[in-house]
MOPAC internal coordinates of N, CA, C and O (Angstrom, degrees):
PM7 1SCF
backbone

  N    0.0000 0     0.00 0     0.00 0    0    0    0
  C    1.4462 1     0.00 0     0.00 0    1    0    0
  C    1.5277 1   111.09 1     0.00 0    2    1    0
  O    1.2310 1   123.02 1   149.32 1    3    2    1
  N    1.4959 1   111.81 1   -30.68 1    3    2    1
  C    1.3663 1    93.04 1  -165.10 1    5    3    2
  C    1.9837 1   104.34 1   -93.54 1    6    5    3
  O    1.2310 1   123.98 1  -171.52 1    7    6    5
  N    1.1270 1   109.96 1     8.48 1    7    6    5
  C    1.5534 1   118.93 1   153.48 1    9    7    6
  C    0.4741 1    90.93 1   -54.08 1   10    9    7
  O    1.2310 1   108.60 1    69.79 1   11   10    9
  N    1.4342 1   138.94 1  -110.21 1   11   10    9
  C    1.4270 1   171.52 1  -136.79 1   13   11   10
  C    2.0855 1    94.88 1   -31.84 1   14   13   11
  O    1.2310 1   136.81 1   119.63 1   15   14   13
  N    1.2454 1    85.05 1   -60.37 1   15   14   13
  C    1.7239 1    75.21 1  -166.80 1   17   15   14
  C    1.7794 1    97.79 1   -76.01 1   18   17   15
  O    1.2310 1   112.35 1   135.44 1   19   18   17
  N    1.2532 1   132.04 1   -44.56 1   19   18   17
  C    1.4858 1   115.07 1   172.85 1   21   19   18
  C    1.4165 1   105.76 1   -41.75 1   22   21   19
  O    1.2310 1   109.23 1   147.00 1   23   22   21
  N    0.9718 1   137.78 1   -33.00 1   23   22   21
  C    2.1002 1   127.47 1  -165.01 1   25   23   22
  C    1.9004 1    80.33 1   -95.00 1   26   25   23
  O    1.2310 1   112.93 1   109.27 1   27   26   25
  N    0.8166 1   130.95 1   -70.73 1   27   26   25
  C    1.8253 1   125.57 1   179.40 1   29   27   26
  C    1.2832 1   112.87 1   -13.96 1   30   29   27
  O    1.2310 1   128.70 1   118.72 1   31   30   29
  N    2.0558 1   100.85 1   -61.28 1   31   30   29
  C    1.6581 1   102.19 1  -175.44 1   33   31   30
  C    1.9779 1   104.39 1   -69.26 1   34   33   31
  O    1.2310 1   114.24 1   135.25 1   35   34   33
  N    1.1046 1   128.51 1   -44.75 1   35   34   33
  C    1.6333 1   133.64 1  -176.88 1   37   35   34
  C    1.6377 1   100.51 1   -39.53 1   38   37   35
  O    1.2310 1   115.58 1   131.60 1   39   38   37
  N    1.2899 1   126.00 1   -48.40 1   39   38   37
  C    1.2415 1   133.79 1  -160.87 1   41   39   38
  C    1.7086 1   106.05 1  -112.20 1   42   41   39
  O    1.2310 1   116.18 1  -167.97 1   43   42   41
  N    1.0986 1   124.87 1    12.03 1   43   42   41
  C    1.7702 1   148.19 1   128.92 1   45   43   42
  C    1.4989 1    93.26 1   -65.33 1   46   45   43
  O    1.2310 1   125.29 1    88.60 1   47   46   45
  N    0.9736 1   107.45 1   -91.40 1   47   46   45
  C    1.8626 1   100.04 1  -162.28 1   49   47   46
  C    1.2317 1   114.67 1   -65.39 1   50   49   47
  O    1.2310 1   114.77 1  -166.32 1   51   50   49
  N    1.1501 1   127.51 1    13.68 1   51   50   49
  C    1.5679 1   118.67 1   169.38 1   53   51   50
  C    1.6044 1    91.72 1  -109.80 1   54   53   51
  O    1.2310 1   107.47 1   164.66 1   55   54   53
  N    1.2692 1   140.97 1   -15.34 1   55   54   53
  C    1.1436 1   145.17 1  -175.72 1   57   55   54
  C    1.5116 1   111.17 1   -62.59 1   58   57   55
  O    1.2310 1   136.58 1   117.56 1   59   58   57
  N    1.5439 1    85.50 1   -62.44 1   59   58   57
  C    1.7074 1   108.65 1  -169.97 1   61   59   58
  C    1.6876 1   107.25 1   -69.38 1   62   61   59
  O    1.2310 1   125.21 1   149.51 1   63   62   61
  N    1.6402 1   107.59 1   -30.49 1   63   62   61
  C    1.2888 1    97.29 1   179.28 1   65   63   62
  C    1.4340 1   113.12 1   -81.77 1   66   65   63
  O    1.2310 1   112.71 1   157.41 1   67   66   65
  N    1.3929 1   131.37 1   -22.59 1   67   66   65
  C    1.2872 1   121.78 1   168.47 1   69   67   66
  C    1.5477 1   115.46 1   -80.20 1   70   69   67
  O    1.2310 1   116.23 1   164.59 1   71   70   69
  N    1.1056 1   124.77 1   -15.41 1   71   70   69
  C    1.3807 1   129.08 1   164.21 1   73   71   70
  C    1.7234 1   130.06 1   -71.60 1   74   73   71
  O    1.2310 1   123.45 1   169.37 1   75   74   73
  N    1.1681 1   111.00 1   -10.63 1   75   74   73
  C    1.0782 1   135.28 1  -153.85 1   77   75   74
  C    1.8222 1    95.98 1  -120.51 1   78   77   75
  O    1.2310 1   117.48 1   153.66 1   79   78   77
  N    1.3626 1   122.40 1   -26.34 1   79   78   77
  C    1.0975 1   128.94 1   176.44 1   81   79   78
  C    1.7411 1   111.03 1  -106.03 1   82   81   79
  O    1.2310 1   117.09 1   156.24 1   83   82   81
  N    1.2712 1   123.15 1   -23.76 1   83   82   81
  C    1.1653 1   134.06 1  -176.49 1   85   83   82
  C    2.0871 1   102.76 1   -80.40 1   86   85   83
  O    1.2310 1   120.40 1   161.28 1   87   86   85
  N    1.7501 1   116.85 1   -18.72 1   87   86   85
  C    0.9625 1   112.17 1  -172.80 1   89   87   86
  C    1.7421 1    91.40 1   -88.13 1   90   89   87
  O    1.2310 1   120.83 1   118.08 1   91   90   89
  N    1.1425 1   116.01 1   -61.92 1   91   90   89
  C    1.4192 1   121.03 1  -169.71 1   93   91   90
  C    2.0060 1   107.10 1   -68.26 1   94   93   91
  O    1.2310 1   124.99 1  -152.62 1   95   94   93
  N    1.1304 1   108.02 1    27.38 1   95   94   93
  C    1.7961 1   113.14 1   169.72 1   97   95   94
  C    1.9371 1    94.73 1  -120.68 1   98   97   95
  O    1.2310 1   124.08 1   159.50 1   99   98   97
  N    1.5649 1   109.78 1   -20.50 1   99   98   97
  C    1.3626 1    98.03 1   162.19 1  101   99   98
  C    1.2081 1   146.19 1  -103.73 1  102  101   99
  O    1.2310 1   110.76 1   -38.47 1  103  102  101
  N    1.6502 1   134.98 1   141.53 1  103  102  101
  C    1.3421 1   145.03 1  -162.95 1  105  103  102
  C    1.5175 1    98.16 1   -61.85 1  106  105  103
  O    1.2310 1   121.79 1   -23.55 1  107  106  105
  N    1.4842 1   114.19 1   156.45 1  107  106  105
  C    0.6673 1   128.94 1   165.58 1  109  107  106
  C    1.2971 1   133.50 1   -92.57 1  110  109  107
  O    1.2310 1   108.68 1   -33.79 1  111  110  109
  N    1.7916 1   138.79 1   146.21 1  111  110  109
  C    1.1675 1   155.19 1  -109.54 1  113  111  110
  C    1.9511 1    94.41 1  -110.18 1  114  113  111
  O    1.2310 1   125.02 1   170.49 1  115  114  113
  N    1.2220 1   107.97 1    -9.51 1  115  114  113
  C    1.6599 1    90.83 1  -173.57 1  117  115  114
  C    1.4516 1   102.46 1   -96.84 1  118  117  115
  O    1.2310 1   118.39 1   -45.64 1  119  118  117
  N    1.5363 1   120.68 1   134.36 1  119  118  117
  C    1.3806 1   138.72 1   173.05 1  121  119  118
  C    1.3326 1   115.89 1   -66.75 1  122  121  119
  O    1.2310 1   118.18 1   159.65 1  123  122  121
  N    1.5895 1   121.08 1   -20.35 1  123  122  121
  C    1.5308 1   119.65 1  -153.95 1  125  123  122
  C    1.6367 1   124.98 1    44.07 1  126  125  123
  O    1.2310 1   127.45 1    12.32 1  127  126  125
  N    1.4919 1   103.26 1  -167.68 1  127  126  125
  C    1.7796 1    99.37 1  -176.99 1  129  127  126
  C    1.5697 1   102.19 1   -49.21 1  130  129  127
  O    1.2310 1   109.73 1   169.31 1  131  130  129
  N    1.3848 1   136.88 1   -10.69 1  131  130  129
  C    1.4252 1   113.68 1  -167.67 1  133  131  130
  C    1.6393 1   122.84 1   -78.20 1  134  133  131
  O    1.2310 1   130.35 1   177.45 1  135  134  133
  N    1.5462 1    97.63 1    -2.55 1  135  134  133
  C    1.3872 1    90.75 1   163.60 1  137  135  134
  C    2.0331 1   132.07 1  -113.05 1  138  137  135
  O    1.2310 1   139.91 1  -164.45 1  139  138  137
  N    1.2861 1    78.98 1    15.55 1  139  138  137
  C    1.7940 1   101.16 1   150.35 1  141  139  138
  C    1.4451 1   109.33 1   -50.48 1  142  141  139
  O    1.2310 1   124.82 1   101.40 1  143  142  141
  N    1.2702 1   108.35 1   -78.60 1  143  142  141
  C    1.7439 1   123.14 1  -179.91 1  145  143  142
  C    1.6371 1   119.81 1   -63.89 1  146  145  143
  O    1.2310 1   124.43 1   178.35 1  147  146  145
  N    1.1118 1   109.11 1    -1.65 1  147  146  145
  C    1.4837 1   122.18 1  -175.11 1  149  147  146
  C    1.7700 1   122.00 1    68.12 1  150  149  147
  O    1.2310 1   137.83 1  -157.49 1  151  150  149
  N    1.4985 1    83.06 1    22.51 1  151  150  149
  C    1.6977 1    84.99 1   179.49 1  153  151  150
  C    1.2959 1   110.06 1   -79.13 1  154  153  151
  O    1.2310 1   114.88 1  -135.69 1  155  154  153
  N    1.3943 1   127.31 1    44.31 1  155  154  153
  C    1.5904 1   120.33 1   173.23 1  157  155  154
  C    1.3941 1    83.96 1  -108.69 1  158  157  155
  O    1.2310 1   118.10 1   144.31 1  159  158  157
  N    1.4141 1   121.23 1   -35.69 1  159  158  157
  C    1.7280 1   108.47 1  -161.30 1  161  159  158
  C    1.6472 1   116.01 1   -85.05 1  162  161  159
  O    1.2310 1   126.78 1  -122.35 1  163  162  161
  N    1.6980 1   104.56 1    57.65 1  163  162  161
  C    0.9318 1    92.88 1  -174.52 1  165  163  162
  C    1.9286 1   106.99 1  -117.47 1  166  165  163
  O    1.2310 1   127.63 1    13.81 1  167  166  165
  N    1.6698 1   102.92 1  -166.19 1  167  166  165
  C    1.9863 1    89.79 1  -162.12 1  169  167  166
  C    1.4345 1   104.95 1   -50.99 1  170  169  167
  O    1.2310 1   108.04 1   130.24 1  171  170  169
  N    1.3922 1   139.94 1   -49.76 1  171  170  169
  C    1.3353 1   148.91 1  -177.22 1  173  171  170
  C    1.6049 1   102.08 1   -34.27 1  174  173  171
  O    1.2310 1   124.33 1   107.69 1  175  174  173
  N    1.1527 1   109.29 1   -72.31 1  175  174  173
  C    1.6924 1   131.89 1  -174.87 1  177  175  174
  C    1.4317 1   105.75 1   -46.13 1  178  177  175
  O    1.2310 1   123.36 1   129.93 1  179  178  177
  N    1.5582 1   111.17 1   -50.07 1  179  178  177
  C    1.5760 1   107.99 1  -173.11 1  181  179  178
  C    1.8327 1   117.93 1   -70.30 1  182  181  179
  O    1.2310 1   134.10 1   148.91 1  183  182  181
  N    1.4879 1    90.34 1   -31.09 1  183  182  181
  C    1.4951 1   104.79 1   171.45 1  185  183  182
  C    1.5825 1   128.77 1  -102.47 1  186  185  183
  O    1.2310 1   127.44 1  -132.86 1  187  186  185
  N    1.1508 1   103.28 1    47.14 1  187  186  185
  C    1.5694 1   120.74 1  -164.39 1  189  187  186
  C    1.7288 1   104.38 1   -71.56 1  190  189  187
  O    1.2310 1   113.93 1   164.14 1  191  190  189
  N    1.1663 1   129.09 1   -15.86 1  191  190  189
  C    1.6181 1   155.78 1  -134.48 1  193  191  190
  C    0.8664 1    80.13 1   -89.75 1  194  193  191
  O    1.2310 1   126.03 1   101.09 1  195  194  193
  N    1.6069 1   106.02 1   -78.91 1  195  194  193
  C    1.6364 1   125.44 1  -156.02 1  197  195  194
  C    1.8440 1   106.53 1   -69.08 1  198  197  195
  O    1.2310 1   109.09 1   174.05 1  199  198  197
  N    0.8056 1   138.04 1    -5.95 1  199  198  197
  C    1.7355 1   151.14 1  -151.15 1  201  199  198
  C    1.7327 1    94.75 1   -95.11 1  202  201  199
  O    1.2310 1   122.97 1   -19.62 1  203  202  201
  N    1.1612 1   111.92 1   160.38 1  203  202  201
  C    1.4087 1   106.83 1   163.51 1  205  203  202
  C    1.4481 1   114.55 1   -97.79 1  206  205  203
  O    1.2310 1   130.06 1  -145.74 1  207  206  205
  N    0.8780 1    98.20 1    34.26 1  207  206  205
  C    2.4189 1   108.07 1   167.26 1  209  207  206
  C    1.7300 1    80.94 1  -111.44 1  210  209  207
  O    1.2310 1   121.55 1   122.00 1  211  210  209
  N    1.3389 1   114.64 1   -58.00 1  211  210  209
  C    1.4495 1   106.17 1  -174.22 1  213  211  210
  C    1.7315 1   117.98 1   -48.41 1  214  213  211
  O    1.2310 1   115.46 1   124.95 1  215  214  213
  N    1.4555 1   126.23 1   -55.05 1  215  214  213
  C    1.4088 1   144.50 1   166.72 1  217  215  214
  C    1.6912 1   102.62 1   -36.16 1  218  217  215
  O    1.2310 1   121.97 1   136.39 1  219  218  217
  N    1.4654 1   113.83 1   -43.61 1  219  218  217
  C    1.5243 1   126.12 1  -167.56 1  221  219  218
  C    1.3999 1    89.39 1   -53.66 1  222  221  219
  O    1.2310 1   139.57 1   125.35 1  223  222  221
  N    1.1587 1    79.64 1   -54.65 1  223  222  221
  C    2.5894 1    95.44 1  -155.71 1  225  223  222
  C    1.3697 1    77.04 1   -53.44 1  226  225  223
  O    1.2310 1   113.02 1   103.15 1  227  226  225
  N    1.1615 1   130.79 1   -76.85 1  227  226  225
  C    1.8152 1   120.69 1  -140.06 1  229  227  226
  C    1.2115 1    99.46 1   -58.06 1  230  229  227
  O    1.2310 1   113.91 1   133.20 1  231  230  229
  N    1.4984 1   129.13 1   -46.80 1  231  230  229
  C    1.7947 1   126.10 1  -135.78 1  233  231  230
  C    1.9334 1    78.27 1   -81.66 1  234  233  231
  O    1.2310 1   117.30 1   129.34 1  235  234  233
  N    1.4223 1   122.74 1   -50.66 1  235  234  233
  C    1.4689 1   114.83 1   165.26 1  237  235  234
  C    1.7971 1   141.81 1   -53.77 1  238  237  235
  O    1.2310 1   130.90 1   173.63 1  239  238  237
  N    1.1338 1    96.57 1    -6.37 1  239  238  237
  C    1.6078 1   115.19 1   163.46 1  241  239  238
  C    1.2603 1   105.93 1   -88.09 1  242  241  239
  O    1.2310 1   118.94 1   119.35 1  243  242  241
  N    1.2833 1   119.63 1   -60.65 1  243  242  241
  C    1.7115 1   114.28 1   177.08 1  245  243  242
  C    1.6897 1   119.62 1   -65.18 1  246  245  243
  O    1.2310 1   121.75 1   167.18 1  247  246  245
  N    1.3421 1   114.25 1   -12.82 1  247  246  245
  C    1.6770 1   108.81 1   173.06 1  249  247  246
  C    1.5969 1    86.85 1   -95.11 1  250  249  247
  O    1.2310 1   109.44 1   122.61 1  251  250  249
  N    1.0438 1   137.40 1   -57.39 1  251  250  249
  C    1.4870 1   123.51 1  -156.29 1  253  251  250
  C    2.0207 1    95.31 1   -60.76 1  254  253  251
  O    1.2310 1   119.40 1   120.69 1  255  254  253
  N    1.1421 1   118.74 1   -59.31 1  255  254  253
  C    1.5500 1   111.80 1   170.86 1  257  255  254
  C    1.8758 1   113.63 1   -31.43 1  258  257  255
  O    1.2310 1   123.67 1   118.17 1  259  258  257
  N    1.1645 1   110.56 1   -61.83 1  259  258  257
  C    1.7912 1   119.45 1  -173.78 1  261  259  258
  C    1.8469 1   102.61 1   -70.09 1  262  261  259
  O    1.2310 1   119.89 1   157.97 1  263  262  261
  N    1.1648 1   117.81 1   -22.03 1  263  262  261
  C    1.4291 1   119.85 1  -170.77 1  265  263  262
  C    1.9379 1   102.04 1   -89.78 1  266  265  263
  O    1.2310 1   125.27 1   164.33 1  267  266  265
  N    1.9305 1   107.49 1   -15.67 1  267  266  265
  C    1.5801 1    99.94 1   174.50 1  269  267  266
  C    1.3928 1    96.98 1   -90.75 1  270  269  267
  O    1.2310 1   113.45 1   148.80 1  271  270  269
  N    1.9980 1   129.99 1   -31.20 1  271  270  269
  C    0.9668 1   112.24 1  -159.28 1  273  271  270
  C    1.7422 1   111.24 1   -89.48 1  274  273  271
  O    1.2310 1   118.38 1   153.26 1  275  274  273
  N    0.9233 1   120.69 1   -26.74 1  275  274  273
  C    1.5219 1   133.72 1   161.88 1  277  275  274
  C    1.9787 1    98.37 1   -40.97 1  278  277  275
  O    1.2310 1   123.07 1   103.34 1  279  278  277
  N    1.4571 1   111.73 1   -76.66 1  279  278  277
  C    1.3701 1    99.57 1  -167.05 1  281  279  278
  C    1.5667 1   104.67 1   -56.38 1  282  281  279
  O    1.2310 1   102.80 1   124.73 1  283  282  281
  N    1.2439 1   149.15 1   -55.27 1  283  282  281
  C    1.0399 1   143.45 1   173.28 1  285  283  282
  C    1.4939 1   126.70 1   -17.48 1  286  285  283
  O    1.2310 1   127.10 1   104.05 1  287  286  285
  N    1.5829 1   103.95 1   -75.95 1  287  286  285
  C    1.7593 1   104.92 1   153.25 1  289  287  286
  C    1.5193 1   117.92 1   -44.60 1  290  289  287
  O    1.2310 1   120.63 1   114.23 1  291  290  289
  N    1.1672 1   116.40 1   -65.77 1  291  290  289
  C    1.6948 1    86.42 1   173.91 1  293  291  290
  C    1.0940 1   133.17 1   -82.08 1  294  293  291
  O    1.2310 1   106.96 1  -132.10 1  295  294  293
  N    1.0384 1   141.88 1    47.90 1  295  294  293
  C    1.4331 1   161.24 1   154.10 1  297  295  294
  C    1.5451 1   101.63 1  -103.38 1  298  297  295
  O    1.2310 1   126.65 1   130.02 1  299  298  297
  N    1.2791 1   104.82 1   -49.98 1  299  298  297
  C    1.8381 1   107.19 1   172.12 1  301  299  298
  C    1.4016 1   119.62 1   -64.58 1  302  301  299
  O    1.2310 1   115.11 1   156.92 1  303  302  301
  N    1.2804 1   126.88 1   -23.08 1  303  302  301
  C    1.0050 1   140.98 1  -173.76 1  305  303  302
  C    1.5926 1    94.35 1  -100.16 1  306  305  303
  O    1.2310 1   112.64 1   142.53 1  307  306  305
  N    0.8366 1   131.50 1   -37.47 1  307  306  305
  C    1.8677 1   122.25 1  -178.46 1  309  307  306
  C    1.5145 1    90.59 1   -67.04 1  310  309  307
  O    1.2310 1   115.04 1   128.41 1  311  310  309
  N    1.4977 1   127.01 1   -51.59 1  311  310  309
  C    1.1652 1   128.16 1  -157.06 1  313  311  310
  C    2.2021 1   104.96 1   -58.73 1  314  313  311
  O    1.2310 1   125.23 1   130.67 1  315  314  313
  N    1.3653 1   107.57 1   -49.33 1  315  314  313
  C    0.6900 1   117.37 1  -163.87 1  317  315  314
  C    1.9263 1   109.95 1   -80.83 1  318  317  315
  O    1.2310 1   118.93 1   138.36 1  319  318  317
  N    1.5041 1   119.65 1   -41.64 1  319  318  317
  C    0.9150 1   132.10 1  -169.10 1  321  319  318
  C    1.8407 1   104.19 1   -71.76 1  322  321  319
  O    1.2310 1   120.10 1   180.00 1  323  322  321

């Protein structure tokens, strides 16, 4: 068991450190005056998904998801161990 949580914590901190770098590689959320004129809704904007700002958001939804369920187990595992 207590493998188990040393390789848990290794891949915690490789989590947090790529998570932690994947937030600060992304732009930030304010449009300024350009969406007065509706220049946010443009082809770029509509297809933001496919973009690598879009790739950013997802690959950072799935570490921030694995980075709550990781601490959880080991916290469960401290609790229990």
């Amino acid at each position: 068991m207590e493998v188990l949580r040393i390789i848990l914590t290794i891949v915690f901190i490789l989590v947090c450190i790529a998570l932690t770098v994947l937030v600060l590689m992304q732009e930030g959320k304010q449009v300024g005056l350009g969406s007065i004129g509706g220049a946010a809704e443009t082809y770029w904007g509509k297809n933001k998904g496919r973009s690598m700002e879009g790739q950013l958001v997802k690959i950072t939804k799935i570490l921030a998801v694995s980075f709550i369920v990781i601490a959880l187990v080991l916290n469960i595992s401290r609790i229990w161990g």
